[in-house]
ROSE-4610 file (N, C-alpha, C; in Angstrom, 1 decimal, always signed):
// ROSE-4610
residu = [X/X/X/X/X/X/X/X/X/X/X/X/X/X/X/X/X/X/X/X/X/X/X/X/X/X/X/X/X/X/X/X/X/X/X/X/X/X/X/X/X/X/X/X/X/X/X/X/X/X/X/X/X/X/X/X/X/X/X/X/X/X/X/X/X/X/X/X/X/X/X/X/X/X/X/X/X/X/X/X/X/X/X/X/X/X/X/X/X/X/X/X/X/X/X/X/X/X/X/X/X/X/X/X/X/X/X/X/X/X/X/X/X/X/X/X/X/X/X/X/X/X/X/X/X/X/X/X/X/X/X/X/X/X/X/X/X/X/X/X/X/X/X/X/X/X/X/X/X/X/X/X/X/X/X/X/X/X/X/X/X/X/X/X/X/X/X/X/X/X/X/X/X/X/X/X/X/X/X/X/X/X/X/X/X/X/X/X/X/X/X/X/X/X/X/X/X/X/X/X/X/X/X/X/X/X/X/X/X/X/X/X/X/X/X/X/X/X/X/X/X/X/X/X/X/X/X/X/X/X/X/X/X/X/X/X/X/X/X/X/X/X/X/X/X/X/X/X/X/X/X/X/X/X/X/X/X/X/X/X/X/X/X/X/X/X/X/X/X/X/X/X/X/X/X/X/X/X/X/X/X/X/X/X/X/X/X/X/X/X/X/X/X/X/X/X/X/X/X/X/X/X/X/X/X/X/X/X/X/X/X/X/X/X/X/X/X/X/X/X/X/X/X/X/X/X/X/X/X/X/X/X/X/X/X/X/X/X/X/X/X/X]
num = [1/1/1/2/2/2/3/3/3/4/4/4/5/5/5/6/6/6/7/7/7/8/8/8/9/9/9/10/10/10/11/11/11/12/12/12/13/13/13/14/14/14/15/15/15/16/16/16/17/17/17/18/18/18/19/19/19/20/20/20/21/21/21/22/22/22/23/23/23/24/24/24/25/25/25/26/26/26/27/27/27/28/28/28/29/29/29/30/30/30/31/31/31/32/32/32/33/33/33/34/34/34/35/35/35/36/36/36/37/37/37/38/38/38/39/39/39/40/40/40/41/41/41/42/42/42/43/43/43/44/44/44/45/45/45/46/46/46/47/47/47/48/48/48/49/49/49/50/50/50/51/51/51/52/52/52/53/53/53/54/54/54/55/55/55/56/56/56/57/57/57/58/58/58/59/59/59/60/60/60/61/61/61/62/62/62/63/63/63/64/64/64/65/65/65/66/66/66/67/67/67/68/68/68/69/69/69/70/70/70/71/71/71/72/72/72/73/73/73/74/74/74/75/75/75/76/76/76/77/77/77/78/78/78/79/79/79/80/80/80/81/81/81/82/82/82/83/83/83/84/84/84/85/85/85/86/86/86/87/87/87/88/88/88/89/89/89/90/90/90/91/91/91/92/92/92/93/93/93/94/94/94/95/95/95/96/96/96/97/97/97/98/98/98/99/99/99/100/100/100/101/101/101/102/102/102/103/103/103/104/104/104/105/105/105/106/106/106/107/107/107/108/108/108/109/109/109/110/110/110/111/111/111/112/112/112/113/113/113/114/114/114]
x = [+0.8/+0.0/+0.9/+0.6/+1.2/+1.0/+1.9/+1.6/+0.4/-0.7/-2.1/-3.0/-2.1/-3.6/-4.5/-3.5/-4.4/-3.3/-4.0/-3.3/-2.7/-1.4/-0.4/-1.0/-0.4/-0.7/-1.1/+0.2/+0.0/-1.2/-1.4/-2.3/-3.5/-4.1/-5.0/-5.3/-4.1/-3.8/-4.3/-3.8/-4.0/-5.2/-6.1/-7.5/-8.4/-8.0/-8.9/-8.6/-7.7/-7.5/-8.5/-8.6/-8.7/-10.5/-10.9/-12.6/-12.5/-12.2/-12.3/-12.3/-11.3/-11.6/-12.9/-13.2/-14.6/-15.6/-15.2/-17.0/-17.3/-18.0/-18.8/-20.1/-20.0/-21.8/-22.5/-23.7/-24.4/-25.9/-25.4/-26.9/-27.9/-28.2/-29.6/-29.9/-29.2/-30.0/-30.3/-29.1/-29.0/-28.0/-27.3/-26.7/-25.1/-23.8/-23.0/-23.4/-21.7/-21.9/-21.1/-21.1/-19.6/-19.9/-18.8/-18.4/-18.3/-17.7/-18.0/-18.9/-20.2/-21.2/-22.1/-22.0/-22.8/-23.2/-24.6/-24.4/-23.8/-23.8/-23.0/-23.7/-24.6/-25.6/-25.5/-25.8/-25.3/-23.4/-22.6/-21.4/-20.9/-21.9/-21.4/-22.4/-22.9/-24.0/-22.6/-22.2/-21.4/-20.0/-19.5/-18.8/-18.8/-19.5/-20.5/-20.3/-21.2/-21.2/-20.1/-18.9/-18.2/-16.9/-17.3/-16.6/-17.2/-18.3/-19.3/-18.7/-18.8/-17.7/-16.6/-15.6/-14.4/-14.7/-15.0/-15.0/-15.9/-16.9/-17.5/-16.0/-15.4/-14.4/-12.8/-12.9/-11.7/-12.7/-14.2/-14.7/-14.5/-14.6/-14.2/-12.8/-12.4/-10.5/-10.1/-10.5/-10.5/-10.8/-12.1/-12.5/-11.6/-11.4/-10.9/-9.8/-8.7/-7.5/-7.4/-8.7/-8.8/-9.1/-9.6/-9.7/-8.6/-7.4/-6.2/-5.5/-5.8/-5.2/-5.4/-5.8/-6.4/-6.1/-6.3/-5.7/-4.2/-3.5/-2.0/-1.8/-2.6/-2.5/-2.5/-3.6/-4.0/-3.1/-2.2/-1.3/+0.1/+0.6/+1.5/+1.6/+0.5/+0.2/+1.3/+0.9/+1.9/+3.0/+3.8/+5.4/+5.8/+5.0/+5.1/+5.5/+4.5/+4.4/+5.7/+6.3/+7.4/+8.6/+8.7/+9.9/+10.1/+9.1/+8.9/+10.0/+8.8/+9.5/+11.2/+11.6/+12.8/+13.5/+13.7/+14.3/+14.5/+13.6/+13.7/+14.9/+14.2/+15.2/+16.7/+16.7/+18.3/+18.9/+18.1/+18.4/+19.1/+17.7/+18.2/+19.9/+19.5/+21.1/+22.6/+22.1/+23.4/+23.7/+23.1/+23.4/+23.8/+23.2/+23.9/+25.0/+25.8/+26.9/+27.8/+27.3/+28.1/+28.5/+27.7/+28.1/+28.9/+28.6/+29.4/+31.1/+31.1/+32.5/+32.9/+32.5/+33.1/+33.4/+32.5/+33.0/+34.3/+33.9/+35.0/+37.0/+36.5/+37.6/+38.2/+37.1/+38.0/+38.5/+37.7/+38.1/+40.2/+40.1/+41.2/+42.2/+41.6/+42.5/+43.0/+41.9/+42.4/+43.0/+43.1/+43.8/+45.5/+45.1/+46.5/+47.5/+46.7/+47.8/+48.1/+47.4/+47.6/+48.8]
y = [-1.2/+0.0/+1.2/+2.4/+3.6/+4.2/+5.6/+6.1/+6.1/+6.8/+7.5/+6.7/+5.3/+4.5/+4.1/+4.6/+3.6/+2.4/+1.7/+0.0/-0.2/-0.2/-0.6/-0.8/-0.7/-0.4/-2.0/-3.0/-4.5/-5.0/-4.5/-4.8/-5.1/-3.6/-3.4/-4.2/-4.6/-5.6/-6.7/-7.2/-8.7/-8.7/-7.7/-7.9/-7.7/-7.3/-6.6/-8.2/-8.9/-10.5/-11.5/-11.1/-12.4/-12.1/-11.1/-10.5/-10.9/-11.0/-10.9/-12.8/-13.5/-14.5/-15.1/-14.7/-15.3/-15.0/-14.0/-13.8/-14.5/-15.3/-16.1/-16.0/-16.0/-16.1/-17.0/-17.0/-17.8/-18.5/-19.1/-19.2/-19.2/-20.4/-20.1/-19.0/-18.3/-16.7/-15.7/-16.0/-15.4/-13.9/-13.7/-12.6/-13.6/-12.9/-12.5/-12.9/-13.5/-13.4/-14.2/-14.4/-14.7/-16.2/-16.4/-18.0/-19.0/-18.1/-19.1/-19.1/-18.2/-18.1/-19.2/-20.0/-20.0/-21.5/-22.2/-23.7/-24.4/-26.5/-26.6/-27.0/-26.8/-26.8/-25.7/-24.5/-23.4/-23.1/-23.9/-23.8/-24.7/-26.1/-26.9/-26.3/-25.8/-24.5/-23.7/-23.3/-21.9/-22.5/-23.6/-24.0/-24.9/-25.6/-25.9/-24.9/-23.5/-22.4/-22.0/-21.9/-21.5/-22.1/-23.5/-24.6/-24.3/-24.4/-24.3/-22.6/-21.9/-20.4/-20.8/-21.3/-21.6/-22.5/-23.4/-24.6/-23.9/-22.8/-21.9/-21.1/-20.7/-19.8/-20.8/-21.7/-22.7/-22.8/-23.3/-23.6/-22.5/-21.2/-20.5/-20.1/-20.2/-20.0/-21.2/-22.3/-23.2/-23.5/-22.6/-22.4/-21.1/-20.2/-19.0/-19.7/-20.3/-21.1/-22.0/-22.6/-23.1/-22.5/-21.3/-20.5/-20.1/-19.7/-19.2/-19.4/-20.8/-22.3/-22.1/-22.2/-22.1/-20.9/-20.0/-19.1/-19.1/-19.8/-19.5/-20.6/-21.8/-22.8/-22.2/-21.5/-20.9/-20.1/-19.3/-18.0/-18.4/-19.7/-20.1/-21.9/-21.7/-23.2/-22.7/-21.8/-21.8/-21.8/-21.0/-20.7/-22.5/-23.0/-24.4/-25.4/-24.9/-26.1/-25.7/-24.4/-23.8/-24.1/-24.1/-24.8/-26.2/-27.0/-28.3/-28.6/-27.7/-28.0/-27.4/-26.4/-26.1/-27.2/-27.8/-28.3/-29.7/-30.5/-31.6/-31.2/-29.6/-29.7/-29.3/-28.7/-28.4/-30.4/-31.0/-32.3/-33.3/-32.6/-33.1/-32.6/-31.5/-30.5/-30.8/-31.4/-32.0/-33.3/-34.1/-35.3/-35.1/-34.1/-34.2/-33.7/-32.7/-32.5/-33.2/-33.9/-35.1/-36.1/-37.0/-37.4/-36.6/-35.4/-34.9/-34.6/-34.6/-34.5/-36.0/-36.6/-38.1/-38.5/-38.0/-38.1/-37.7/-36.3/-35.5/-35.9/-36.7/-37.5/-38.8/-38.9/-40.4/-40.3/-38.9/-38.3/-37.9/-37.3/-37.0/-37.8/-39.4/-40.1/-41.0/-41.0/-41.7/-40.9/-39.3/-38.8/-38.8/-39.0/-38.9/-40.1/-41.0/-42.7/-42.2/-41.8/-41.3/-40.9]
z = [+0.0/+0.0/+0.0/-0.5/-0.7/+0.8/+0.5/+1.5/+2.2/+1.2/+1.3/+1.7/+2.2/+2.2/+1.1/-0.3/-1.4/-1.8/-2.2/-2.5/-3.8/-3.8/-4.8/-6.2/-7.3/-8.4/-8.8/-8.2/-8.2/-7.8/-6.5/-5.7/-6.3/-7.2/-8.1/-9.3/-9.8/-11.2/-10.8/-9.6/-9.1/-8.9/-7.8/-7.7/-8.8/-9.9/-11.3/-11.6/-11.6/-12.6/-11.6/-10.3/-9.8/-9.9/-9.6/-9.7/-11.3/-12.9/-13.8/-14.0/-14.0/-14.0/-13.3/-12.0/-11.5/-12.2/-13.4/-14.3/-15.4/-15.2/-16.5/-17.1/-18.0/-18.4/-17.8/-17.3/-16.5/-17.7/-18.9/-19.2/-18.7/-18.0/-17.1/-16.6/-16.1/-16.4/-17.1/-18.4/-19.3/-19.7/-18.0/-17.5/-17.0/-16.9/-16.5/-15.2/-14.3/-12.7/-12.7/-11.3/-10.9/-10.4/-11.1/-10.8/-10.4/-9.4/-7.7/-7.5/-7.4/-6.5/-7.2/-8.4/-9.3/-8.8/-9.0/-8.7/-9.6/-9.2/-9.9/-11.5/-11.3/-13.3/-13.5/-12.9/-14.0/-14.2/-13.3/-13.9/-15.0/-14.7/-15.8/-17.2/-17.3/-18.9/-19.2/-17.7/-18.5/-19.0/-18.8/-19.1/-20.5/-20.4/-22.1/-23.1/-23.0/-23.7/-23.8/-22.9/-23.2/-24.5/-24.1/-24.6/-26.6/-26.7/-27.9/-28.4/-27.8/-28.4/-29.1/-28.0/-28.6/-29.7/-29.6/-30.5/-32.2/-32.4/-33.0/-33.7/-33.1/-33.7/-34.2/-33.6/-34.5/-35.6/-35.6/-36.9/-37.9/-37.3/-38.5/-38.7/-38.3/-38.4/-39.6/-39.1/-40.1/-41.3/-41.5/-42.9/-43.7/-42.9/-43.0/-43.5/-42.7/-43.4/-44.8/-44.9/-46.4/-47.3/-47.2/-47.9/-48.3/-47.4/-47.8/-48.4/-48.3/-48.7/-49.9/-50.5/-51.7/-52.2/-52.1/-53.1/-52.9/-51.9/-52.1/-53.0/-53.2/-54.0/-55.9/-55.7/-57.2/-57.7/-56.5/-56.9/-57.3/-56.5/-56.6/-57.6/-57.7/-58.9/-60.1/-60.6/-61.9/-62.0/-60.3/-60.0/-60.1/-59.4/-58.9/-60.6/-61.8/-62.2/-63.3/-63.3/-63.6/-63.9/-61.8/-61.2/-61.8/-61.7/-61.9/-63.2/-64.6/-65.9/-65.4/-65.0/-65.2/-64.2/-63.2/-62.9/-63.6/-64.3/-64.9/-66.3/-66.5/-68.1/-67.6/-66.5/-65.4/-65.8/-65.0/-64.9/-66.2/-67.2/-68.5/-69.2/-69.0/-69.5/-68.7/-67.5/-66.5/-66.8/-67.4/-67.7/-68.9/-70.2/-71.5/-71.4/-70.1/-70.1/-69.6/-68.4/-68.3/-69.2/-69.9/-71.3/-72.2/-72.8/-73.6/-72.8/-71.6/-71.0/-70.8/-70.6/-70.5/-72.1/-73.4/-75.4/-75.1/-74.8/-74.9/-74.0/-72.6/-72.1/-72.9/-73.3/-74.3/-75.6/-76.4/-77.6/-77.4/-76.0/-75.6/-75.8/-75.1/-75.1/-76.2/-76.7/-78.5/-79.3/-78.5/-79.8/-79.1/-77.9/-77.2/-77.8/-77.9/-78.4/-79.7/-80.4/-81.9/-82.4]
């Protein structure tokens, strides 16, 4: 506590969290209230309801994600099918050059006996 006889700034934090967590919606009444006071059927409602919120907003987050999904699929489909052809013709051109250096090593050496 401060000088003045008012209570620490913590003090205040701590009691604003601990009064805030005790408030839940109370379906059966239809109102807000506190927690603890609550029986134990309207704690198991508000806990339900609360459970049904959360589980409400993963369902849309999840659609919201496939959605995203999808267009980064559509935007990046063409980079994708791009890369694909260039790297196969990369692959093709690394092997024609390794053959042509291995012609080219043995051309060497039959001209070398010569």
């Amino acid at each position: 506590a401060s000088r003045s006889g008012e209570p620490s700034q913590e003090m205040m934090v701590a009691a604003w969290k601990k009064a805030y967590d005790d408030v839940a919606f109370l379906p059966g009444t239809g109102k807000y209230g506190r927690f603890s006071a609550a029986a134990k059927q309207e704690k198991v409602a508000a806990i339900r309801e609360e459970f049904n919120i959360v589980r409400g907003s993963m369902s849309r987050d999840t659609a919201r994600a496939q959605k995203l999904e999808n267009k980064i699929n559509i935007l990046c489909g063409g980079l994708q099918k791009r890369e694909e052809l260039l790297r196969k013709d990369i692959q093709v051109q690394h092997s024609q050059l390794n053959q042509s250096l291995t012609e080219l090593s043995v051309f060497q050496s039959l001209y070398d006996q010569e």
